[in-house]
C-alpha positions in Angstrom: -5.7 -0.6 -78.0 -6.7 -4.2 -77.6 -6.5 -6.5 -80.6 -9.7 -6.3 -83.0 -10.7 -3.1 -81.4 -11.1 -0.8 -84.4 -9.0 1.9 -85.0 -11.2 5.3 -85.5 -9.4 7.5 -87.4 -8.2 11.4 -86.8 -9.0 14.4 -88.7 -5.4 13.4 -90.0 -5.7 10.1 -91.1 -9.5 11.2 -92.9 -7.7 14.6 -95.0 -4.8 12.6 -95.5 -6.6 9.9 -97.2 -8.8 12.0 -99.1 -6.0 13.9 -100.4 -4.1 11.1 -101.5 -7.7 9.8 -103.3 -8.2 13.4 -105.2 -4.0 13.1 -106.1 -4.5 9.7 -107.5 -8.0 10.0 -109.0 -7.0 13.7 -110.6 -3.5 12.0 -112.1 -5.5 8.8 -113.6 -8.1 11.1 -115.5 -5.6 13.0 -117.0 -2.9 10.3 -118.2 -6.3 9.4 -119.8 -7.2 12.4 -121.3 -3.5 13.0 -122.4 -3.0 9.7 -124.0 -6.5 8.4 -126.0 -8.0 11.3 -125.8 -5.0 14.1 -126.7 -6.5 16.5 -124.1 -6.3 17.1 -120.3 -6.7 18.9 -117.5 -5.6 22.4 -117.4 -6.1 22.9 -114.2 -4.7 19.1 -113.2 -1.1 19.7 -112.4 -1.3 23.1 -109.9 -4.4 21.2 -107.9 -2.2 18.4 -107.7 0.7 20.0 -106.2 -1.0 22.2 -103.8 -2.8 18.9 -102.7 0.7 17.2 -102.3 1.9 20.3 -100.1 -1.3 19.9 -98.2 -0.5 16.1 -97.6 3.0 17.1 -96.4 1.9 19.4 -93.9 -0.7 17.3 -92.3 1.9 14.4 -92.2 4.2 16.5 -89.8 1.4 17.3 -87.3 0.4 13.2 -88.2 3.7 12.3 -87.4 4.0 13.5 -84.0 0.3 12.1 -83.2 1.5 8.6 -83.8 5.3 9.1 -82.9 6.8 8.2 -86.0 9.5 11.0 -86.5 12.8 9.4 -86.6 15.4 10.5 -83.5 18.0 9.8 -82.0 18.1 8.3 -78.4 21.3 6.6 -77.8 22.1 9.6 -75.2 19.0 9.6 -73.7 18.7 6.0 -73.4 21.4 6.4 -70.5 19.7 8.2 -68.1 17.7 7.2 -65.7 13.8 7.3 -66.2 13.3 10.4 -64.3 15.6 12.0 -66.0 14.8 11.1 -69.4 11.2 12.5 -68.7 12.9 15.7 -67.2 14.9 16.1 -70.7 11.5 15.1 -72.4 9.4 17.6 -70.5 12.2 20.3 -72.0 12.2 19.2 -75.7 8.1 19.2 -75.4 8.2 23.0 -74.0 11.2 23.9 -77.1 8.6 22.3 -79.3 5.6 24.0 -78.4 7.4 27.5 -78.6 8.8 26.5 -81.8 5.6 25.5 -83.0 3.7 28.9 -81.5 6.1 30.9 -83.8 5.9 29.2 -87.1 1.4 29.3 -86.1 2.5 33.2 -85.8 4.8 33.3 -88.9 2.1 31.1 -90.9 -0.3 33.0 -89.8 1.1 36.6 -91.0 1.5 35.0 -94.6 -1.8 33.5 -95.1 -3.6 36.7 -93.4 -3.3 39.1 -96.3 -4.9 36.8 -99.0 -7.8 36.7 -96.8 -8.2 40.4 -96.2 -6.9 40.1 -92.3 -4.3 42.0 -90.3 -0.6 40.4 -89.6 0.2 40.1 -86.0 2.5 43.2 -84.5 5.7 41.7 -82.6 8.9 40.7 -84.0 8.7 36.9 -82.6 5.4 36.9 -80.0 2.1 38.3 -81.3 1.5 41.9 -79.7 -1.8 42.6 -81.5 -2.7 43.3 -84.8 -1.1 46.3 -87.2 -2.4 47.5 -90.8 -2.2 45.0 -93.5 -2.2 45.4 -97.2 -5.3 43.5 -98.7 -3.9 40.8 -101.2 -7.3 38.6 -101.3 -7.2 39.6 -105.0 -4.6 37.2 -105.6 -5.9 34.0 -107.7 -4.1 30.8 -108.7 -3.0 29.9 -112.1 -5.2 27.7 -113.6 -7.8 26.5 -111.0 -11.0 27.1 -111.3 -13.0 29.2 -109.0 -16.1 26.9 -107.7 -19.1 28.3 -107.4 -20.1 26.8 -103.6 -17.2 29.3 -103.0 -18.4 32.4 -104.0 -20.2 33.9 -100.9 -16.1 34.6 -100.5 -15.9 37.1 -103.0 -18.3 39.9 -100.9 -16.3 39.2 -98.0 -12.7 39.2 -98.6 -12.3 40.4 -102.6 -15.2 43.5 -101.8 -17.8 42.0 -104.2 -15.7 41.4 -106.9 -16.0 38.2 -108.8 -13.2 35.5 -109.0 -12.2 34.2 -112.2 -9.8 31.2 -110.6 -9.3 30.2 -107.2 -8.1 32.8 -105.0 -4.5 31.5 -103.1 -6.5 32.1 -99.8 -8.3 28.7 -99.8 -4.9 26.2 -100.8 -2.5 28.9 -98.7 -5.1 28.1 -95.6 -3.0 24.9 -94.7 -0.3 27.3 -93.7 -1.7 28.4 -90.8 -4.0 24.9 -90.3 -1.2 22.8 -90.1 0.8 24.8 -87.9 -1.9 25.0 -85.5 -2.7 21.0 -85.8 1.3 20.7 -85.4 0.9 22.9 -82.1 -1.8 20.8 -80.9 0.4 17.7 -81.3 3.1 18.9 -79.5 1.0 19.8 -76.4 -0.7 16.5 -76.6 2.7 14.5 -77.0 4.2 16.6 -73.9 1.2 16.4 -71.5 1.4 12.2 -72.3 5.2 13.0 -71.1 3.6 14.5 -67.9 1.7 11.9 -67.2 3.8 9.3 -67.6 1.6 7.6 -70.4 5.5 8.3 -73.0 8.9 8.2 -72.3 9.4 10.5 -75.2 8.0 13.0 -77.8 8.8 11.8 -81.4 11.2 9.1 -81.2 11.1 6.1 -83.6 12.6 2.8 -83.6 11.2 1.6 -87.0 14.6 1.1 -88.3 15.4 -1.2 -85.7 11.8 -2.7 -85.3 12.2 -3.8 -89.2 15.7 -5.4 -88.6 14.3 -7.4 -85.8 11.7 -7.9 -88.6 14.0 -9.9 -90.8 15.8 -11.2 -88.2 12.3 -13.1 -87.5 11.9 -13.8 -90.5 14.9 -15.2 -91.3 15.3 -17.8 -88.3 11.2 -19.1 -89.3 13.2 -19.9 -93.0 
C-alpha cells in the first residue's frame, strides 16, 4: 500500500471498533448513573463482558489478517528461502486443521441454543445426530430487544423471551472460529504465492527497539 493511499477497513477492524465504542460508551453511562445519579445499569456489566469476549475472538482471527501474533523465528531464520516456505506451507496446513476443529467444536456448542443439530464424528463432522433443544436458555440480565423477536417462533416455538437468549452473544463462537479459518487459508495461500515468508510471525519487539535506538541517536 503506497503512502496516502487510504486504508479501507475489514469486517474486523469495523466490529472491533464498534465493540470497543458500545464497551466504552456502556461503561461511561453507568459510572454516571452510579455516582450522581445512585443508579445504573442492570444489565451494564454482562453486556459488557460478552462484548469484551466478542472483541477477543475477533482480535485472534484480526491478528493473523495483519500478522501480528508474536513467534519465534530464530530456527527458521536459518534455512534457506525455499525451505522456510516448505516449513511455512506445513504450519499453514496444521493451522487450518486446527482451526476446522475448533469451527466443528464451536459449532456443536453454539448449535443447541439455536435449536440445531451437533455434528456426528468424534473430531471430523460426519453429518448431523439428535440434539437437545436448549434455545430456551436466556442471559442474566439483558434485555430481550424487540427487533429480535421474529426469533422466538423460530428457535424458542413461539414462546416469548423475557432476556436475551445466549444464542445471539454465544454466536461469536462459531463466527470467530470460521473468520479465524478464513485467515489461516488466506495467510497460507500468500505463503504459496510467495507474496509471505511466513504465517503469524512478529518482529514488533524488535521493530520498537530499533525504535528507540532511532530515537535515541536523533537526541
Amino acid at each position: 500500500m503506497s503512502a496516502g493511499t487510504p486504508h479501507k477497513a475489514g469486517f474486523e477492524e469495523t466490529a472491533i471498533a464498534l465493540i470497543l465504542g458500545l464497551m466504552t460508551m456502556i461503561t461511561f453511562v453507568n459510572v454516571v448513573m452510579r455516582y450522581v445519579f445512585n443508579s445504573g445499569l442492570i444489565w451494564g456489566l454482562e453486556v459488557t463482558l460478552i462484548l469484551f469476549a466478542w472483541l477477543v475472538i475477533f482480535g485472534i482471527s484480526y491478528g493473523v489478517k495483519i500478522t501480528a501474533h508474536l513467534g519465534v523465528d530464530a530456527i527458521t531464520n536459518l534455512l534457506s528461502p525455499r525451505a522456510r516456505r516448505s516449513v511455512a506451507l506445513i504450519v499453514g496446513v496444521i493451522c487450518i486443521v486446527y482451526s476446522f476443529l475448533l469451527l466443528k467444536g464451536a459449532w456443536d456448542y453454539w448449535a443447541p441454543y439455536a435449536a440445531l443439530d451437533r455434528t456426528s464424528g468424534r473430531w471430523f463432522p460426519t453429518g448431523f445426530e439428535k440434539t437437545r433443544d436448549q434455545a430456551w436458555y436466556i442471559t442474566d440480565q439483558v434485555p430481550m430487544l424487540d427487533f429480535l423477536r421474529f426469533l422466538e417462533p423460530l428457535i424458542n416455538q413461539g414462546e416469548t423471551y423475557d432476556k436475551l437468549p445466549r444464542v445471539i452473544p454465544y454466536a461469536i463462537l462459531p463466527v470467530g472460529a470460521a473468520l479465524l479459518l478464513w485467515r489461516f487459508i488466506q495467510a497460507t495461500i500468500r505463503v504459496w504465492r510467495g507474496q509471505a515468508d511466513g504465517l503469524i510471525v512478529s518482529h514488533e519487539v524488535e521493530d520498537e527497539i530499533e525504535h528507540i535506538k532511532d530515537h535515541q541517536w536523533e537526541e
